[in-house]
Residue, then its C-alpha position, 0 to 999 in steps of 0.5 A: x500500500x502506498x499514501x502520501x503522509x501516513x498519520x499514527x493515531x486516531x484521535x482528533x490531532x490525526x484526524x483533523x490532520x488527515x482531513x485538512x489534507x485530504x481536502x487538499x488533495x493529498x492522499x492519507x492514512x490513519x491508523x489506530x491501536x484502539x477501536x472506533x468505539x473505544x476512542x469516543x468513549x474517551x472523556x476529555x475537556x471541551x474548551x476551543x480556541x478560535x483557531x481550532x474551531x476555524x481549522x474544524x471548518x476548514x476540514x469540512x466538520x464543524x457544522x454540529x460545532x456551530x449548531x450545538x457549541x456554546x460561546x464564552x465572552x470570559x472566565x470567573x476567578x475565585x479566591x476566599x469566598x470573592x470572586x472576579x470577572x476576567x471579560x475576554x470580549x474586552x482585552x481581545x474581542x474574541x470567544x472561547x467555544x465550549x464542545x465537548x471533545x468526544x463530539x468533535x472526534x465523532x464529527x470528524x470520524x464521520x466526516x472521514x468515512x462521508x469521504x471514503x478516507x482511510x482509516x484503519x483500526x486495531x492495528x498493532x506492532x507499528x514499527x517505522x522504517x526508513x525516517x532518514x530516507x526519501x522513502x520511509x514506510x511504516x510496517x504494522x499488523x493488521x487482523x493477524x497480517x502483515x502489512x506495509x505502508x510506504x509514504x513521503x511522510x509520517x505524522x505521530x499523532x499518537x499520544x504520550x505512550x505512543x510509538x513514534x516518539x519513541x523512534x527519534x533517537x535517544x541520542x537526539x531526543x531531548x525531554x523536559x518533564x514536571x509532575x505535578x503533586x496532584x491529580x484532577x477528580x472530575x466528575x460528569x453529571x446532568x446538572x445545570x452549570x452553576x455560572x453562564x462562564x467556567x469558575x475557576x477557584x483557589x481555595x485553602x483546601x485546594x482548587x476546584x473547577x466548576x465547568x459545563x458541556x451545555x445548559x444541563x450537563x456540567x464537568x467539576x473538578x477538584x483537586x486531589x492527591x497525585x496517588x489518590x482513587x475514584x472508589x474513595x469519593x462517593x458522588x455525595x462526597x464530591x459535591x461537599x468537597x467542591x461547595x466547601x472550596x467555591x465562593x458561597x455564592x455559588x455553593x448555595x445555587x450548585x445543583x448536584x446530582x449523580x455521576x455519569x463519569x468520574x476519573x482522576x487525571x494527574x497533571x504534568x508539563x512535558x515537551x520533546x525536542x526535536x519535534x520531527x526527526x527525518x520524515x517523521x513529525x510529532x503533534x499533540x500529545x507525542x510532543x507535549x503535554x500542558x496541565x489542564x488549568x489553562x485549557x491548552x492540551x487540544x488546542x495545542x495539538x490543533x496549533x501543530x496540525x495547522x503548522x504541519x498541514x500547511x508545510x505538507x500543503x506548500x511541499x505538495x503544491x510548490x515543492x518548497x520544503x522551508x516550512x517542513x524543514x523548520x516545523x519543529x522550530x516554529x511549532x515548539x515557539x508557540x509550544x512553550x508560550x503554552x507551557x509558560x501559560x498553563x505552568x502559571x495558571x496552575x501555580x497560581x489556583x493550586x496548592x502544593x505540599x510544599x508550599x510555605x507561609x511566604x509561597x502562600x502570600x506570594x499567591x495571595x498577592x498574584x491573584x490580587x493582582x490580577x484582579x486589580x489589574x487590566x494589564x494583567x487581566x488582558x495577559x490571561x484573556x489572550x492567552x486563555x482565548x489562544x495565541x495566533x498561530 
């Protein structure tokens, strides 16, 4: 089998890739460990740059988006029972898009199959052959066979535990990782949003979130210990903890109710450098990982996709190889900006077990600076809302 760009992994990174690029003409693969089923079952968070929602459109898959999403003109910070208003309209004119992230691999997985794309599912034993040649290929099993896929490129768009990070050289590979002390309990329910925008709360008991998918199903989260288990809170027990860390304005109109979901997800930073390695290039997840308190980690993925969708176009269109050549350069540019951001909001709403009486205070003064501050205020919307590509 022969395709222009071979794309390893089935989730929304590989798949908007592969769609942008066969909407331009170019001929692509994707090929995924998991089942179709298994994939949509994953829950992930819902809150979309302008910039993704505009490449969903580009690829053919964001009318449900439009119909169905929700808009946010701006976020709720909260710190010892008050609370403040960070209004995005304001500082850059732009929203935030809440919807959900299963739905939109669902809408991108229908729109493939509406294009005959490729997809192939349950595939095992991917091994990539040849990256520093013109000719690489990727070598996997299929339904018990053997099978070859010979390519102009690869893009790895399998996630952290991947393989195809793992086929840069250790020799080259250089890794930059910080594992936070804490995880995320979060919860799914059908209950109303407790505010119209996302509640973002630093408490002395430890962050909280209050977020939503539409007007009668709502995500939650609080702050747990990084080796804590969902077997050790009961829904009820969720719901006291999270009113006893949001202003009591707010803890007084929370409409609770059971669980649909609920799971721990540790928080961590992480990026690979180099970003390509040959023919091979990283998005997502392979390539880095952002703490969920700025709301980065899809919509970073998108920014690679963005980059190396238009390097594949320019090549495949111009034979101008510029932006192939230097897209890990230009993509960890912005990768950075994003770590910078989401260490920052993290550090600012959470604590830490090895926070002192001074690192308190020093948090203490941050928030209020941020509240009295539209300099600063500004900052947080432009990077909340997402910085250009």
């Amino acid at each position: 089998m022969r395709v222009q760009v071979a794309i390893i992994g089935g989730g929304p990174a590989g798949l908007l890739l592969g769609q942008l690029l066969h909407r331009s003409g170019i001929d692509s693969i994707v090929l995924e460990r998991q089942t179709r089923e298994y994939v949509l079952s994953r829950i992930r968070a819902g809150i979309l740059e302008r910039g993704l929602v505009d490449l969903l459109a580009q690829a053919g898959a964001a009318d449900r988006l439009i119909a169905e999403s929700y808009s946010h003109d701006g976020t709720v910070i909260a710190y010892n029972n008050q609370q403040f208003s960070i209004p995005f309209s304001k500082y850059v004119n732009k929203p935030v898009t809440v919807y959900g992230q299963t739905e939109l691999t669902r809408d991108l997985y229908d729109a493939r199959e509406a294009a005959n794309a490729k997809t192939l599912f349950q595939v095992e034993n991917v091994v990539l052959n040849d990256l520093k040649t013109d000719s690489p290929s990727v070598h996997c099993v299929l339904d018990g066979r053997e099978i070859t896929i010979d390519c102009d490129y690869i893009a790895g768009c399998d996630g952290f535990h991947g393989v195809s990070r793992q086929h840069i050289p250790a020799s080259v590979r250089k890794e930059f990782e910080k594992v936070y002390p804490f995880g995320w309990l979060g919860i799914l329910s059908e209950t109303k949003p407790v505010h119209e925008e996302l509640v973002y709360a630093n408490s002395d008991r430890g962050f909280a979130l209050c977020s939503m998918r539409n007007e009668n199903l709502s995500r939650h989260y609080v702050q747990c210990a990084s080796d804590d288990h969902v077997d050790n809170w009961s829904d009820n027990a969720f719901w006291d903890e999270l009113k006893r860390r949001i202003p009591e304005e707010f803890a007084e109109t929370l409409e609770t109710g059971p669980s649909i979901e609920k799971s721990i997800a540790p928080l961590r930073s992480f990026v690979c450098e180099p970003m390509q390695w040959g023919r091979l290039f990283l998005c997502g997840d392979a390539a880095h990982i952002v703490p969920p308190t700025g709301a980065k980690g899809l919509n970073t993925a998108a920014s690679d996709v963005h980059y190396l969708y238009n390097a594949l176009k320019q090549w495949y269109a111009d034979k101008d190889h510029h932006a192939i050549d230097t897209y890990s350069e230009t993509a960890l540019k912005r990768v950075w900006k994003v770590e910078r951001f989401s260490w920052w909001m993290t550090s600012m709403l959470h604590r830490f077990p090895e926070h002192t009486e001074f690192d308190l205070k020093i948090q203490q003064a941050e928030l209020e600076f941020l509240q009295s501050t539209e300099s600063a205020q500004a900052a947080l919307a432009i990077n909340y809302v997402g910085l250009p590509y």
